[in-house]
C-alpha positions in Angstrom: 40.5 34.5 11.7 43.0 34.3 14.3 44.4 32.1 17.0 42.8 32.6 20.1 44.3 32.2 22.7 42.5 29.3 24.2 44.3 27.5 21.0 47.4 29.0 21.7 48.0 27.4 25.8 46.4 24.6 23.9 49.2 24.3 21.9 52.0 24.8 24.4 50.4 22.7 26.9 50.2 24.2 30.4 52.0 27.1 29.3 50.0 30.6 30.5 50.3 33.9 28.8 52.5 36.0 31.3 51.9 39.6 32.8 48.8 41.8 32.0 47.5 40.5 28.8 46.8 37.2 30.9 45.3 39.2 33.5 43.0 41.1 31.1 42.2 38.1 29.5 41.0 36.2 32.8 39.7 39.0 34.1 37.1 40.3 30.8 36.7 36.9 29.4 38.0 38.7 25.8 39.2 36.0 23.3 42.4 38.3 23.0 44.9 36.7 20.2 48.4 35.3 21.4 49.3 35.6 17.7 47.5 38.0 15.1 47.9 36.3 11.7 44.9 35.6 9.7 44.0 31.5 9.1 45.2 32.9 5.5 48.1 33.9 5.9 49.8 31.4 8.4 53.5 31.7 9.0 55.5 28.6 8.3 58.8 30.2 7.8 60.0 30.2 11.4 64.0 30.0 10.2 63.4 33.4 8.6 60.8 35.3 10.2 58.4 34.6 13.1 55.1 36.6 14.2 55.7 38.3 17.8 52.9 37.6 20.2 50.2 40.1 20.6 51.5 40.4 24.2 55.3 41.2 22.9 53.6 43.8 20.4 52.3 45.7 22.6 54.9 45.9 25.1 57.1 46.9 22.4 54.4 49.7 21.5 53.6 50.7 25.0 57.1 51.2 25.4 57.7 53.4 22.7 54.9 55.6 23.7 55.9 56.0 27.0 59.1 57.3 25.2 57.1 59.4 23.1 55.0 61.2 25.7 57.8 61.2 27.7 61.8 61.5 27.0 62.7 62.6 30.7 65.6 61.2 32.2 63.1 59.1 34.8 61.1 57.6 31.5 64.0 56.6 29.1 65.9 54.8 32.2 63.0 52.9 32.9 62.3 51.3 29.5 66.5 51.9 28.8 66.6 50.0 32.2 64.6 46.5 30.9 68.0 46.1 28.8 69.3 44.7 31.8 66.8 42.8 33.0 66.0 41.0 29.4 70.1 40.3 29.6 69.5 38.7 32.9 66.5 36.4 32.0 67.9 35.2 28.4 71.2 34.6 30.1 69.7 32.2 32.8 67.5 30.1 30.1 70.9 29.7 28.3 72.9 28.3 31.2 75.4 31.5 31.4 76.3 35.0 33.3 74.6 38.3 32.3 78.1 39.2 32.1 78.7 36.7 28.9 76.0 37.9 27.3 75.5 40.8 24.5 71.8 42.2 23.2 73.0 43.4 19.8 70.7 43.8 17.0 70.9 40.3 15.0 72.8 36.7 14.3 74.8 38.5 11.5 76.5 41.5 13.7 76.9 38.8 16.4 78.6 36.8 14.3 80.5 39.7 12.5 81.8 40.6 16.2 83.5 37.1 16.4 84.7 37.1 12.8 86.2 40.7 13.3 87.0 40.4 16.6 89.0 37.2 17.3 92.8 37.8 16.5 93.8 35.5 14.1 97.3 36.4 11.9 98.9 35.0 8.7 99.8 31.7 10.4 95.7 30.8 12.0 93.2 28.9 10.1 89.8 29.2 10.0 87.9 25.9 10.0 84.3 26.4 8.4 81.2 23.7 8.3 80.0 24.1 4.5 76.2 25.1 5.4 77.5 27.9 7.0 75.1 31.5 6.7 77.2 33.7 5.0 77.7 36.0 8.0 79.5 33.0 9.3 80.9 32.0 5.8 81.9 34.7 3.2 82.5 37.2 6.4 85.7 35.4 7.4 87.1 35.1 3.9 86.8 38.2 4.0 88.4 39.1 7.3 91.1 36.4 6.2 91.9 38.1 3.2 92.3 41.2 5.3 94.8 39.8 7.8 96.5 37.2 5.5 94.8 34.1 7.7 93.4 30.9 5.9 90.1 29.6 5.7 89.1 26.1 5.0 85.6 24.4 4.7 84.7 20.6 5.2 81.5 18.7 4.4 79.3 16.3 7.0 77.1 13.7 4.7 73.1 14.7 5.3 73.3 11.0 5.4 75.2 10.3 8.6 74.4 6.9 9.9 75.4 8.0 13.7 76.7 11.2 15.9 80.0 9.5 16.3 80.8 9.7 12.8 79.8 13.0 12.8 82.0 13.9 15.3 85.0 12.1 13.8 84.3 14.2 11.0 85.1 17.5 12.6 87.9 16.3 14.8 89.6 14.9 11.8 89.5 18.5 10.0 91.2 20.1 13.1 94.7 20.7 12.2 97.3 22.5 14.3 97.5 25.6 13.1 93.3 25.5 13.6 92.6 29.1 15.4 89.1 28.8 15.1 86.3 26.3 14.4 83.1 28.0 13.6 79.5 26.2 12.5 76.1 26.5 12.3 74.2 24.8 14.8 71.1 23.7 12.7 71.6 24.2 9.1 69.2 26.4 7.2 69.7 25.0 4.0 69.3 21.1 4.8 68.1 21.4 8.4 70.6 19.5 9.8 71.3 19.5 13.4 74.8 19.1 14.7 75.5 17.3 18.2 77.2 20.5 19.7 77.9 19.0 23.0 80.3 15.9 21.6 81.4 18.0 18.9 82.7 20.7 21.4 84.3 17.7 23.7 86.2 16.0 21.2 87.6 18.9 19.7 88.8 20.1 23.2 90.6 17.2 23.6 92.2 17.7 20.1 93.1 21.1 20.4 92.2 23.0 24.0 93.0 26.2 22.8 90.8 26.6 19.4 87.9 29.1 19.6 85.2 27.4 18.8 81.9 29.6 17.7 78.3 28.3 17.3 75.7 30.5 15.2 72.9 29.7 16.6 70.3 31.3 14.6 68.4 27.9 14.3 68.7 27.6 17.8 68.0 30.2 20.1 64.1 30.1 20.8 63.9 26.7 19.4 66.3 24.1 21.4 67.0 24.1 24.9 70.6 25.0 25.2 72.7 25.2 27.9 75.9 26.8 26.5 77.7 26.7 29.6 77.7 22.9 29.4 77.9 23.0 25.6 81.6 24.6 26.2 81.6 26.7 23.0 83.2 30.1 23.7 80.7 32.2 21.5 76.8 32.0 20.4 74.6 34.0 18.6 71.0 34.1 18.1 68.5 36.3 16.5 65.7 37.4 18.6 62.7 37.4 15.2 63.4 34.1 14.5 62.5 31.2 17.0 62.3 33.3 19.7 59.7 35.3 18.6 60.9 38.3 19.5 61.2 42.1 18.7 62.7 42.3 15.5 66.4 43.8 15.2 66.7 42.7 18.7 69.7 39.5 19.0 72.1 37.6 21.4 76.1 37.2 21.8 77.5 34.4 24.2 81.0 35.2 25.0 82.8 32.4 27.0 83.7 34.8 30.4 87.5 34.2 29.9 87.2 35.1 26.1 86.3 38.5 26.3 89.0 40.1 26.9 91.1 39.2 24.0 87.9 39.8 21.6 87.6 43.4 20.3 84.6 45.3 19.8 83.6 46.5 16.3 82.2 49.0 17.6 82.7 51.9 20.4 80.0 53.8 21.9 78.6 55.0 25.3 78.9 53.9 27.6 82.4 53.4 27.3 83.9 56.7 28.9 86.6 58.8 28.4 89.9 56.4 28.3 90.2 53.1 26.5 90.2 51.6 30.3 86.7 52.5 31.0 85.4 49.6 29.5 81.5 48.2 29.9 81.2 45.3 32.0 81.8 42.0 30.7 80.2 41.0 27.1 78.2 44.6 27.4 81.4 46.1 25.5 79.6 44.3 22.7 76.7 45.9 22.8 77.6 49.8 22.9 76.3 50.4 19.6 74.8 54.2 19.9 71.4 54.6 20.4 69.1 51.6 19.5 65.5 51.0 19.3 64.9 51.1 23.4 61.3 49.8 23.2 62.2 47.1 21.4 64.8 46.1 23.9 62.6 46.7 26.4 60.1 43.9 24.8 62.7 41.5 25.2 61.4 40.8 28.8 58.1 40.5 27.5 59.8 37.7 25.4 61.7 36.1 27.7 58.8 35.9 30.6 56.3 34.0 27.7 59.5 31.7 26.9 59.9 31.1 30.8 56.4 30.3 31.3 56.5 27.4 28.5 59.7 26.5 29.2 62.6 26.5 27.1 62.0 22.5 27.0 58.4 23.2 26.6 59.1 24.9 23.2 61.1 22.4 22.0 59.0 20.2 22.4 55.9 21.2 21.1 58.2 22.8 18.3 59.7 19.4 17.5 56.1 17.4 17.9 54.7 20.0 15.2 57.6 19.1 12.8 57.3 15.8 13.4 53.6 15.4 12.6 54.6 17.5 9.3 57.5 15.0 8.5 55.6 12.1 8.8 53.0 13.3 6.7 55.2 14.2 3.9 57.1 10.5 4.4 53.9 8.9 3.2 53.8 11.0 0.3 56.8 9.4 -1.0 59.0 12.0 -2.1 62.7 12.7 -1.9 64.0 15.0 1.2 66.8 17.2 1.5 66.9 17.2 5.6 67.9 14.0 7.3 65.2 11.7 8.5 67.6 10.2 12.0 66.1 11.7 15.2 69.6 12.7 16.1 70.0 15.2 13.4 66.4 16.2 12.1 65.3 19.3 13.2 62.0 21.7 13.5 63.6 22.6 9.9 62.2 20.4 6.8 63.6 20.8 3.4 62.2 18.8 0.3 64.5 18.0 -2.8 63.5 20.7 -5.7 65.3 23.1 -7.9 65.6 26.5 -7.3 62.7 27.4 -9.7 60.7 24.8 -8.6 60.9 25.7 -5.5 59.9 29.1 -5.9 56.8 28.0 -7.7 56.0 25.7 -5.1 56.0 28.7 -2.3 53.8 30.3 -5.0 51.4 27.2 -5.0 51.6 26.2 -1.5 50.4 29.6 -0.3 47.6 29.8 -2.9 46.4 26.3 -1.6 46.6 26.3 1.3 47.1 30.0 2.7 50.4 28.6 4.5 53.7 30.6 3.9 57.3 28.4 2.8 60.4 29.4 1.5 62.5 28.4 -1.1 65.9 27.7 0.8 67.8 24.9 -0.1 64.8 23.3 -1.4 61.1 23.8 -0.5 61.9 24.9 3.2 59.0 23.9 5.8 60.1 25.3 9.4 57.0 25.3 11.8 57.0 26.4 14.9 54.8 25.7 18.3 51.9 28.2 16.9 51.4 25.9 14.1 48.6 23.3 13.9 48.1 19.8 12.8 45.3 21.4 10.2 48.0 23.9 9.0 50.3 20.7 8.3 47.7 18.8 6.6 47.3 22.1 4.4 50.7 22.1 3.8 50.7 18.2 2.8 47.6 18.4 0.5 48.8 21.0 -1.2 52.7 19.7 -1.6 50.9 16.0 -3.1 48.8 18.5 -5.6 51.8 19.8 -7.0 54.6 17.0 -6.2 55.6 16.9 -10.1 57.3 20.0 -9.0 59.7 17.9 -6.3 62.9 16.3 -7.0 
């Protein structure tokens, strides 16, 4: 059985399907799926791995048979050619210039092209949120420990009674020889959501020169962002995750006056002949050799179903979902990793169990009720808008069957 997609505009609201699988749909009448996954088998795992939409796969597959029938010079520019237009449409949703923005394959090269990229010497420290990923984490001790730079972590309390003391938090571990401040957006471990805005702010004001870099894997496809306003000089984002997009497919925000001193990690057409004949803007960060072009290409596919709900649309229904889910667990009465303060909860719920607990749980949860968790920093819950109230009350039966497990 699976979601129609009557259920699916249902879901988002007003939201329609965009380009020719709407079409087809109004014109047939055919109950053509906006998702594919069987009532079984329900993906509720949205901070690892979302379903595309049937409409995204098969853009991506028309695209790559089109490449298939066809690898003239006309056919590869005009799927090769979507590249730019994808660029254009993500880059406006997040506030920015096409120019500032990057299509690379995931969070972790993005990331890595920040870590590897910024200079930082023997004198710069790295400033590090402790719920980092690890491509955000381990990757600059590493590029530290290549360059003789220092790295530093600091902790923010899951039980934060405010955003102020948040904030004070990170402006007090700024020190002066701070090159860089790097952190996760929304945590994947506790779910925690960090006020970027007055974070960014205040540590302007403390030090105007620190580059300050958001991972926003948690984020892209799953918060309304405006990065310009934001005033972080880099972003990433995976494109599979919130977005629901083609998979190996990602984002990189560079601040426009930040590119220039950032190196590439890698060089590839169409850079040219000299080290002067350098792509345009942020594209430097994207020459990576040939890439998977259909799956670029369904980037637009992505971005028009994203533009038709809105980005504030998908929050929304996104954050209603999780709410419905948190609230059900709440009267369940059992202990919580994630915070429960509207300021810092997010679409990303985390209950209190051990590692193996938590891996019998997945088990347990996905024989009940044919819903799929993670063990991540708990029992890990991160629904998304093609979720349903009846695949939370699933999810909460089958968590109070087996809540010995919790804790």
């Amino acid at each position: 059985m699976s979601i129609d997609r009557r259920s699916f505009l249902k879901i988002v609201g007003s939201a329609t399907v965009a380009g020719s699988v709407a079409t087809r749909v109004e014109a047939t009448g055919d109950a053509l799926p906006a998702f594919a996954f069987d009532d079984d088998s329900v993906p509720m795992n949205a901070a690892n791995l979302c379903p595309m939409p049937v409409a995204v796969t098969e853009a991506q597959a028309r695209y790559a048979r089109q490449l298939d029938r066809s690898l003239s010079t006309a056919s590869r520019r005009s799927v090769e050619g979507r590249k730019e237009e994808a660029r254009t449409r993500i880059a406006a949703m997040l506030g920015v210039s096409p120019d500032e923005l990057a299509i690379v394959r995931n969070t972790s090269e993005a990331n890595n092209v920040i870590v590897q990229g910024v200079p930082i010497g023997k004198d710069d420290e790295v400033l590090l949120w402790d719920q980092n990923h690890p491509s955000n984490m381990v990757a600059w001790d590493v590029q530290a420990a290549r360059v003789g730079a220092s790295v530093r972590r600091f902790a923010v309390p899951v039980e934060s009674a405010s955003i102020d003391e948040v904030v004070d938090i990170f402006v007090a571990a700024v020190s002066n020889s701070t090159r860089v401040l790097s952190f996760t957006h929304i945590s994947n471990v506790t779910g925690f959501r960090l006020p970027l805005a007055e974070i960014c702010a205040r540590v302007r004001k403390r030090k105007p020169d620190v580059h300050i870099h958001i991972d926003g894997a948690q984020t892209w496809g799953a918060v309304d962002v405006d990065l310009d306003a934001a005033d972080c000089d880099s972003f990433s984002g995976s494109a599979h995750k919130w977005f629901m997009g083609p998979r190996e497919t990602g984002i990189l925000y560079v601040r426009a006056h930040r590119v220039d001193e950032i190196w590439p990690n890698i060089v590839s057409v169409p850079w040219m002949a000299t080290v002067d004949d350098v792509p345009d803007g942020a594209r430097k960060f994207d020459a990576l050799g040939q890439r998977d072009d259909a799956a670029i290409a369904a980037l637009v596919d992505t971005a028009l179903l994203h533009e038709q709900m809105t980005p504030a649309g998908v929050e929304a229904r996104s954050a209603l979902v999780a709410s419905h889910l948190r609230q059900g667990l709440e009267e369940l009465d059992i202990p919580f990793v994630s915070s429960a303060r509207p300021e810092f909860a997010s679409s990303v719920i985390i209950l209190v169990a051990s590692p193996q607990n938590a891996l019998q749980l997945v088990d347990a949860v996905f024989n009940d009720a044919g819903v799929q968790l993670a063990a991540v920093g708990g029992l890990r819950m991160s629904p998304h808008i093609y979720n349903s109230e009846a695949h939370n009350d699933r999810v909460i039966a089958a968590v109070a069957s087996h809540r010995q497990l919790l804790g």
